[in-house]
Structures are given as C-alpha cells and as structure tokens.
C-alpha positions in Angstrom: -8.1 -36.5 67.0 -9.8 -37.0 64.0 -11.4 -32.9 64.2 -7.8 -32.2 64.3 -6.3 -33.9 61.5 -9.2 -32.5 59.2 -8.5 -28.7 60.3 -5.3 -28.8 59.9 -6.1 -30.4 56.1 -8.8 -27.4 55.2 -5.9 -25.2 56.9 -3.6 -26.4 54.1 -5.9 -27.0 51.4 -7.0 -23.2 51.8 -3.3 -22.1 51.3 -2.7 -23.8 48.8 -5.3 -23.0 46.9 -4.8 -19.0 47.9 -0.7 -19.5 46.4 -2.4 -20.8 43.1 -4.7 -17.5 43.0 -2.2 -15.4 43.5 0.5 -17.0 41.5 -2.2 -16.9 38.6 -2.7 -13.2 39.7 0.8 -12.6 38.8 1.0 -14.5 35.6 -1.8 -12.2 33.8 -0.6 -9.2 35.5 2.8 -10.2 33.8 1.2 -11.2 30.5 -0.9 -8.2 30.3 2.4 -5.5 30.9 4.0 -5.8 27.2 7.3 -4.6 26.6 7.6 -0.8 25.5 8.8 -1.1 21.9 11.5 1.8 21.5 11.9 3.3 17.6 14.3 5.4 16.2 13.2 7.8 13.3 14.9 5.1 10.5 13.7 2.2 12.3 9.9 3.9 12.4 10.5 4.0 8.8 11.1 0.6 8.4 8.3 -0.7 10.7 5.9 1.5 8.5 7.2 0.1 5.4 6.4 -3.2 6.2 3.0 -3.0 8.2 1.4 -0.2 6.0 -1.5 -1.3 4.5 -1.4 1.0 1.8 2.4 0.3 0.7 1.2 -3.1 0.8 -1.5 -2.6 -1.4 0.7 -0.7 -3.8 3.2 -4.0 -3.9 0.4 -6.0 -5.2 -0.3 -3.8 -7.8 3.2 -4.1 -8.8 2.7 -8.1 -8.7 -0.8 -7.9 -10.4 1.3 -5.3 -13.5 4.4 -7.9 -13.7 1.6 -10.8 -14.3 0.0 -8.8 -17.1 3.1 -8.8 -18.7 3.3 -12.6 -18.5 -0.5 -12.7 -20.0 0.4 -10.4 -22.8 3.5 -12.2 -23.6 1.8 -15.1 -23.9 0.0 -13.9 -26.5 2.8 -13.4 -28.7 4.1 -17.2 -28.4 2.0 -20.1 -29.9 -1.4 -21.6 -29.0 -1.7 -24.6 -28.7 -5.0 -26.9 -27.6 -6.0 -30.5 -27.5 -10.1 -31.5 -27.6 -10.6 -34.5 -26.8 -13.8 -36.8 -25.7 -15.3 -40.3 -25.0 -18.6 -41.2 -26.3 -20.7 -44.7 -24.8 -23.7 -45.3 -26.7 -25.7 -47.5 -25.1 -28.6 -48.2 -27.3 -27.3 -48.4 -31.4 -30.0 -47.5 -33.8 -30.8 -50.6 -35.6 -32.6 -51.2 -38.9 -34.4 -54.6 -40.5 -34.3 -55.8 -43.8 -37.0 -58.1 -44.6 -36.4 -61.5 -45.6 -38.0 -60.9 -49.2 -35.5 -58.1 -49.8 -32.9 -59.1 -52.6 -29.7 -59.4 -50.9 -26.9 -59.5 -53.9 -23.8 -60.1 -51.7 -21.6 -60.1 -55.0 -22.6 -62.8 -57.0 -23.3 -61.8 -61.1 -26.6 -61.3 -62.0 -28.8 -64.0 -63.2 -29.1 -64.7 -67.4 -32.9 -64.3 -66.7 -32.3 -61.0 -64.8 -32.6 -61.9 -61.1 -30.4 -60.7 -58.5 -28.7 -63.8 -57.8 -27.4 -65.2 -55.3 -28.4 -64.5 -51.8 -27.4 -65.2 -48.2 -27.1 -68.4 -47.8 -29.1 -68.9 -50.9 -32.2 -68.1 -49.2 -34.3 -64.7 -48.2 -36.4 -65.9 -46.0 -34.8 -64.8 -42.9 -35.4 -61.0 -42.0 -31.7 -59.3 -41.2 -31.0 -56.4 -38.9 -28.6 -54.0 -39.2 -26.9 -51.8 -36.5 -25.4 -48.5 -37.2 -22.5 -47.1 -35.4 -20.4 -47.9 -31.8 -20.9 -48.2 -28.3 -17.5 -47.1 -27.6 -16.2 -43.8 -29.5 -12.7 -42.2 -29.2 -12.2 -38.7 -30.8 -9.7 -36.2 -30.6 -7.9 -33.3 -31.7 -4.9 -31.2 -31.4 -4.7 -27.3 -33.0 -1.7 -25.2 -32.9 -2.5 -21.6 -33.9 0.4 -18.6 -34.0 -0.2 -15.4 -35.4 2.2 -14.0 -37.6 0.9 -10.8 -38.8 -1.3 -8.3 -36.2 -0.3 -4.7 -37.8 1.7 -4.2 -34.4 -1.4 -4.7 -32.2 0.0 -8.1 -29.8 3.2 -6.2 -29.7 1.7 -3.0 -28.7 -0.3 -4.6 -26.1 3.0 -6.4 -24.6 5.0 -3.0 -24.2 1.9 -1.4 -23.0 2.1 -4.1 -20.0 5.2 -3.5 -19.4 5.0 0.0 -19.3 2.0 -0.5 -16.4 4.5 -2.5 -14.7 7.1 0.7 -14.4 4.6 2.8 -13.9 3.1 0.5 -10.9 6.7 0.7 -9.3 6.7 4.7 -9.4 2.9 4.6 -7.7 4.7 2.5 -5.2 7.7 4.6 -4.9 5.1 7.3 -4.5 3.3 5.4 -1.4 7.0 5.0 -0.1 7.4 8.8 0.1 4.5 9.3 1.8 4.5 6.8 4.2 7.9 8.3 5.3 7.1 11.6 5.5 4.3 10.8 7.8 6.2 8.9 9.9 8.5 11.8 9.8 6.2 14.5 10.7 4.2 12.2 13.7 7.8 11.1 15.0 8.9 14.8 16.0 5.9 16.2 16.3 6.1 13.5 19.6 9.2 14.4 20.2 7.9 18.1 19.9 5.3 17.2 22.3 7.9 15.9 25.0 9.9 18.9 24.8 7.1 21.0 25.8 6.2 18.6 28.8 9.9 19.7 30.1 9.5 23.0 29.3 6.4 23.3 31.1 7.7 21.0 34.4 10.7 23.2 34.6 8.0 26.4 34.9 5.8 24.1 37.2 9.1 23.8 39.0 9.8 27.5 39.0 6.7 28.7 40.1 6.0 26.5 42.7 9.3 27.6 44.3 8.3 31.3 44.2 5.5 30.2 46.1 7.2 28.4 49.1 9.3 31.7 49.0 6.0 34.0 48.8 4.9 31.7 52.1 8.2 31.9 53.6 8.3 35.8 53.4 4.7 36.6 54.3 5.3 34.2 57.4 8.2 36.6 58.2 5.9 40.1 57.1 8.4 40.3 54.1 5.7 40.2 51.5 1.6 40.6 52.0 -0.8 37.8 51.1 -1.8 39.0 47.9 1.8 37.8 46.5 0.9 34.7 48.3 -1.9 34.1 46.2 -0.4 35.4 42.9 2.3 32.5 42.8 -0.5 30.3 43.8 -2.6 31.2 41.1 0.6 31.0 39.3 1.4 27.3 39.9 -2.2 26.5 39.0 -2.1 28.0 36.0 1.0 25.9 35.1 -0.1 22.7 36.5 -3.3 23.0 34.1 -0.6 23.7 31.0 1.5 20.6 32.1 -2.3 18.3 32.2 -2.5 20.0 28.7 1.1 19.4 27.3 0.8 15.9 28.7 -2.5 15.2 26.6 -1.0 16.4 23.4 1.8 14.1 24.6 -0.5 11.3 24.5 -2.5 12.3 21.1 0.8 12.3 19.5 2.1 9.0 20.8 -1.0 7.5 19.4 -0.9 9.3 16.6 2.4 7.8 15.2 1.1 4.2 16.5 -1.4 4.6 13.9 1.0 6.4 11.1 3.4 3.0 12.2 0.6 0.1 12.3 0.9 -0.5 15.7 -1.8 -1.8 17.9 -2.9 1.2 20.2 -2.6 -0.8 23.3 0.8 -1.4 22.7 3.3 1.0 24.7 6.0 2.9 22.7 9.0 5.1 23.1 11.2 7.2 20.9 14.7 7.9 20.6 16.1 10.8 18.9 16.0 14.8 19.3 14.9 17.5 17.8 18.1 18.9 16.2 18.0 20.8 13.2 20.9 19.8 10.4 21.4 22.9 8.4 20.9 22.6 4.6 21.7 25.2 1.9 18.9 25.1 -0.9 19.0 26.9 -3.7 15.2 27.1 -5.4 16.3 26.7 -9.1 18.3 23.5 -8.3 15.3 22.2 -6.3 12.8 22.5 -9.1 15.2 21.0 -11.3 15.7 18.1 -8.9 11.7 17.6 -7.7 11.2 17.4 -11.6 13.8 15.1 -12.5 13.5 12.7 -9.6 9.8 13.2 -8.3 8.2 9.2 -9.0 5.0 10.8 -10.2 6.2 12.6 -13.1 8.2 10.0 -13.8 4.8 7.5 -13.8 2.8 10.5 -16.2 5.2 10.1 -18.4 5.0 6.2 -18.9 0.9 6.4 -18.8 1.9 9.0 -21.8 3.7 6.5 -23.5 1.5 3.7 -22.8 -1.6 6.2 -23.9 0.2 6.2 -27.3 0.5 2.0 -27.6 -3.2 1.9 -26.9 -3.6 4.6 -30.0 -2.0 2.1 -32.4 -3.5 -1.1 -30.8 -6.8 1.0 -31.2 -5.6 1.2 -35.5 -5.2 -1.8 -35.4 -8.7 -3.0 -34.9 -9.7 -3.2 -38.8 -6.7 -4.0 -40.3 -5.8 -7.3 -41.3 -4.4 -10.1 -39.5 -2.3 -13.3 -40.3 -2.1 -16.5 -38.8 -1.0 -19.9 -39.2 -3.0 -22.8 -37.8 -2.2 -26.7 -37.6 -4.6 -29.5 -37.1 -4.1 -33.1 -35.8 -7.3 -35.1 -36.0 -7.6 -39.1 -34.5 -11.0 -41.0 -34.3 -11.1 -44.7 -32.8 -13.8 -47.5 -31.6 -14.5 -51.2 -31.6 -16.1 -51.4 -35.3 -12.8 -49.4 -37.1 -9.1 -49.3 -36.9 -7.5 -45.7 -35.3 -8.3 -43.2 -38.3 -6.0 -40.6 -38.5 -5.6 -37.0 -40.0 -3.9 -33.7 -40.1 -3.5 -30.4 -42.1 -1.7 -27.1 -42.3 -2.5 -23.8 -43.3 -2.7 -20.0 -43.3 -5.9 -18.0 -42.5 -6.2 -14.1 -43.2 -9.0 -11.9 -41.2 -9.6 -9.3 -43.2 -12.3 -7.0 -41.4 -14.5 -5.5 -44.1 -17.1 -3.0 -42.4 -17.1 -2.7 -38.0 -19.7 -0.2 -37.8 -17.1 2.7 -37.3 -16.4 0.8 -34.0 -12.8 1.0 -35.0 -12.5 4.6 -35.6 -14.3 5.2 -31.8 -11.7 3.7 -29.9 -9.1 5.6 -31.5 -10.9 8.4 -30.9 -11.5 7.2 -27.0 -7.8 6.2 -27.0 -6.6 9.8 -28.1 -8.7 11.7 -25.2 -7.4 9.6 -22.9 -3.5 10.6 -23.7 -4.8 14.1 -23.9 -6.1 14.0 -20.3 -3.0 12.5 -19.3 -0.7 15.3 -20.8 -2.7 17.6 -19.5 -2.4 16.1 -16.1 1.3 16.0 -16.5 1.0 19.7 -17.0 -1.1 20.1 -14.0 1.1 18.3 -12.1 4.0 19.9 -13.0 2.8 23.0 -11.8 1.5 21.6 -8.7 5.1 20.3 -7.8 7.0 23.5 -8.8 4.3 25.3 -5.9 5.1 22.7 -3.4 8.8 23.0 -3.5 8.3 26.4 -3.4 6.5 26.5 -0.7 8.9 23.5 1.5 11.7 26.2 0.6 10.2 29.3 1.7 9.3 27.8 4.8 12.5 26.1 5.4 14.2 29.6 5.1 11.4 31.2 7.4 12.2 28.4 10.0 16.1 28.7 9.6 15.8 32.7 10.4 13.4 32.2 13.5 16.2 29.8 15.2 19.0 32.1 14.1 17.3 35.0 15.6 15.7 32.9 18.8 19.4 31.0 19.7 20.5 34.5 21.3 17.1 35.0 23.4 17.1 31.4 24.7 20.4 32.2 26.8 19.4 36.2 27.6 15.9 35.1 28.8 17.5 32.0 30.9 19.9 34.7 32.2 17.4 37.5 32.7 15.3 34.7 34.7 18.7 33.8 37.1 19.1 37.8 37.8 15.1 38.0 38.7 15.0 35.7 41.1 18.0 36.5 42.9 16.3 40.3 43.2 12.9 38.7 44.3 14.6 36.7 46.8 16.5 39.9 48.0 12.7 41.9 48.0 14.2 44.0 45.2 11.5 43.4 42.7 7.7 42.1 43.6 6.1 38.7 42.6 4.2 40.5 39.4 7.8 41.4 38.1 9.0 37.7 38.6 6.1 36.5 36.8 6.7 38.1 33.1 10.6 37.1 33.3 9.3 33.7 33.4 6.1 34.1 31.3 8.9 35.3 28.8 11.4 32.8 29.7 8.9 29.8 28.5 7.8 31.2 25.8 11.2 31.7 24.5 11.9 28.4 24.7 8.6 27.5 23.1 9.3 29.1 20.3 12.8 28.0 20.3 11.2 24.7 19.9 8.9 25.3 18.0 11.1 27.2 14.8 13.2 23.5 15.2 10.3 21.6 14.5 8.8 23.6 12.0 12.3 23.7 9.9 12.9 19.9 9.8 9.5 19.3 9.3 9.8 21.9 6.3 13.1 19.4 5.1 11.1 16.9 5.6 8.1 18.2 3.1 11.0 19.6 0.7 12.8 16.2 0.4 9.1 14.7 -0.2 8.7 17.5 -2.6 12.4 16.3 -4.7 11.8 13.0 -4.8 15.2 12.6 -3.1 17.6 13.8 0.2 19.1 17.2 0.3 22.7 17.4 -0.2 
C-alpha cells in the first residue's frame, strides 16, 4: 500500500514539476518576442530627434553657450568677496625682564635722578612678558566693480551671446540632417519592399508558365527544352527574390541605426512611395537656400563675433578703471573688536606688454578672415548643392512622366502574351522578354519615384526649409 501511495506522489510530483517547465518555457518565449514598433515617416523623425546622439550633443552645446553668457555677464556686475580666518596660538612668545631692570610705571623721576618708583617699590622680582593671543579673529570684506574697460567686458558679453545663436543654428543644422537621413533610409525601405512585390509577382508569373510548360509537354504540346527554360526561369527569380529580400533586411537595419533603435528590436513602416509634385524654380531656390540655410546664418554670427574679439583684443593695453571697497575687522581675548574700512578708485594703466597686445589683434583678424572666406566657400558650396537637388528633381520628374505610360502597355502587353502562349501561338523564349520587360518597367517605375522624392528630400535639406 505504502509502494502505491509513493508512486502515485513521484507520478504527481513529476507533473508538476514538467507544468512549471513549460509554463517557464512560455514566459521567456513571450518575454523574448517584443512588440514590432510601427513608424510613420514624421513619427521616425521624431524618434530620431530625441535618441540621436548627435542632436543631443548639439543641445548641450547650446546649454554649455547659454552658460557662457551667464559667466560673462557676470563679469559686468560687481565682485564681491569676504576672507576670513581663525588663528589658535598655542605657545605665546614670552620675554623676561630681570628684576634689576628699572621699571618706571609712571611715577616722576627722582631729585637725585633715579627712575623712581618701581613695582611695588621693589626690583627684585624678574617679570615676564607675553606677546600676542591665543585666540585671533580676522576678517575682511572687498567689493570691486569696474567702471571703465575700453569696451572689452562688454565685448566679451555679446561675443557670448553671439556663440549662443550661433550654437542654436549648428543645432538646427544637426536637425536637418538627422531628418534627411531618416528621410532617405525610410523609403529607401519602403523602396526595398516594393521591389520584394515586384519580384514575387515575377516569381509568381514564372512559376505558372512552368506548370503550363509541364502541362503541355505532358500532352506533346511543347518539347522539354521549354520545360526547362521556365525552370531555369523560376530559379533565376527565386535567387532575385533571396536578393531583394536581403536588401530588405540591410535597409530595415539601416534605418534602426539612422533612428537609435536597438537592432534586435523588430520594426515596420507605414507610408508609400508616392511622389508629390513640386514646381521649382532655380533662382528662387538659391535665393531661399541662402536666406534660410542655418549655416550661413551661423558664419555670419562667427563673423560678427570674429569682429568683438578684434576690439576685446585692442583692448588689451588700454587702460582700465575700477572702484574697490574694503571692510576690515580683527578680534581676540587681549583687545576689543577693531574695526576699519576704505574706498577708492584704482587705474591700470599698461605701460609696455612686450607687443603681446598687438599679436592678438593680429591673431584675432586672421581668424575673421578665415571665417569670411569660409562664408564664401560655403556659399558656393550651397548654390552647387541646390543645383544639383534641382537638376535631379527635374531628371526624376521626366523619368516617371515618361515611365507612367509603359507601366500599363507592358502590364498589358504581358496579359496579351500569355493568353498566346497558352493558345501555342508564341513559344516560352517570346513569353520570357514580355516579362523580363514587364519587371523591369516597374523597376524603373520605382525606382524614378524614389529617386525624385529623395531628390526633394536633399533640395529641401539644401533650402533650409519645405517646398511650397
């Protein structure tokens, strides 16, 4: 009875312990599948703004500029400091007086000259004297403003705020850039998709001309050769639909990584590759790209704060003007709190600096002339970019214009082929360039939409702004 009972425990036990495995099972095959996180084009913007590690780089620089400007405004408000200290002397140096030694406490002089009276009208006693405290209390308190610096604290307080403005263009800049990536990764997958379908509906196309080829060779309709063209046929297009699914793949991961997400984590898109038609006119572009592109913009405020650093630079031998004040306090046990304070003016008047004065003017001038001359360079730079974003919008606009009329003829001439290869009226070679021209028709069909709103893309980039 007893062999019983304990079989019919280990029986139970065993269960049990097989529901916890697999229950366990499920949990961390649940926890391992994550969600597939689904992203429009703006909300891939978005995500990218706000896990970028370079946009958040540039945001500190734009924190790091504003707290410059609170240093160097600082410098134009008072200064004021307080030095204080306590001082324990433990051993006082001591002196003694010998006994002998005339001690006139301030008595009149003798008529026969002596010194007169003495401590307790005798000298016999040796006295010792102790100089100082044991306990010391000092302090003081200095308030220094500068009222005269030839422009130079001033200077240096616009030039921080000028690096301020010019850190929010960099970062306006990054901003750009960050979207037009996303941009140009997000249909470039959705690119990569379309070809997948364009390439199943070929796999699906061939593979049906082949059942045919068996169907009419089983008959003695067709020979085996056609046979084994369509099979070679479908093979070939099963190893293009491995390939279009690999570049499926490298794109997908390739906009995790413009987006800052984790490559283990599955994604999806949402949007299409339609092209919005936009009329640009070239002039208007350049005019636009140099009125609104953040760069220029953030040459021109390193121009101006090139020029504050030429006068703070002048102002390195000229002289400056200050006014100080001064509270002074000492206390300990031997003396009452002493107390003290003064006012005044000082003048720095720098009389010979080695020509150090006249080098960093010198520095600061080169410096604004390799910024102009940047500004130039970029300038031109810009004007060739939105030239080229234009020219190969308008290139991209012609190629779907002239491809919207083939996708339908080729799609048609495909219907017509393979009712006559059904019928025996044409032969599998025949069959095969209708479709070799039908897909690539529609590849290129794709490919003239992707290239044009990638080319808005770049020209908006280019601007500085959205087309109208």
């Amino acid at each position: 009875m007893f062999r019983k009972y304990l079989g019919c425990f280990v029986v139970l036990l065993l269960q049990t312990f097989g529901f916890m495995l697999i229950g366990a099972s499920g949990w961390n095959t649940a926890s391992a599948q994550a969600p597939v996180q689904t992203f429009t084009l703006a909300e891939g913007i978005n995500y990218a703004l706000r896990n970028n590690r370079e946009f958040q780089v540039a945001e500190k620089d734009v924190e790091l500029a504003a707290e410059k400007v609170k240093e160097a405004r600082a410098a134009l408000l008072p200064q004021l400091t307080l030095d204080t200290g306590y001082t324990f002397n433990g051993d006082l140096p001591t002196t003694v007086l010998s006994g002998d030694f005339p001690m006139n406490l301030g008595g009149p002089p003798a008529q026969d000259g002596s010194a007169g009276e003495t401590v307790n009208g005798t000298t016999s006693e040796p006295i010792e004297l102790q100089f100082g405290a044991a306990h010391n209390l000092r302090g003081q308190a200095q308030v220094r403003y500068p009222l005269f610096t030839w422009g130079q604290l001033g200077n240096l307080y616009r030039q921080a705020v000028l690096g301020e403005q010019a850190a929010e263009k960099a970062l306006e800049a990054v901003r750009l850039d960050i979207e037009l990536k996303v941009r140009q990764a997000f249909h470039g997958l959705l690119l990569a998709e379309a070809f997948v379908e364009v390439v199943e509906q070929a796999l699906a196309q061939v593979e049906k001309r082949y059942a045919l080829a068996e169907t009419q060779k089983a008959t003695g309709i067709t020979t085996r050769l056609e046979v084994i063209r369509a099979n070679v046929q479908v093979v070939n297009t099963r190893s293009q639909r491995i390939q279009a699914r690999n570049q499926q793949k490298l794109a997908t991961e390739h906009l995790k990584l413009t987006l800052g997400i984790p490559l283990d984590q599955s994604i999806s898109i949402n949007g299409e590759l339609r092209p919005e038609h936009k009329q640009v006119d070239l002039e208007k572009a350049i005019t636009t790209a140099l009125a609104h592109r953040p760069e220029i913009q953030q040459l021109k405020i390193q121009e101006q704060i090139g020029e504050k650093q030429v006068k703070v630079a002048k102002a390195g031998n000229k002289p400056m003007l200050s006014t100080f004040g001064n509270y002074i306090f000492n206390d300990s046990e031997r003396q009452s709190l002493d107390t003290s304070w003064s006012v005044g003016v000082s003048i720095q008047i720098p009389i010979f600096d080695g020509f150090a004065t006249r080098a960093q003017v010198n520095q600061a001038r080169l410096r604004l002339d390799q910024v102009r001359t940047n500004k130039d360079q970029l300038l031109d730079g810009i004007k060739l970019e939105v030239k080229s974003a234009v020219f190969d919008l308008e290139a991209a606009q012609k190629l779907i214009e002239a491809q919207e009329g083939i996708i339908e003829q080729a799609a048609e001439g495909l219907r017509i082929a393979n009712v006559q290869h059904e019928a025996g009226l044409i032969i599998g070679v025949e069959l095969t360039d209708v479709e070799l021209s039908h897909t690539q028709a529609q590849v290129n069909h794709l490919q003239a939409i992707h290239d044009y709103i990638t080319a808005v893309a770049r020209l908006e980039r280019a601007i500085g702004t959205r087309l109208e």
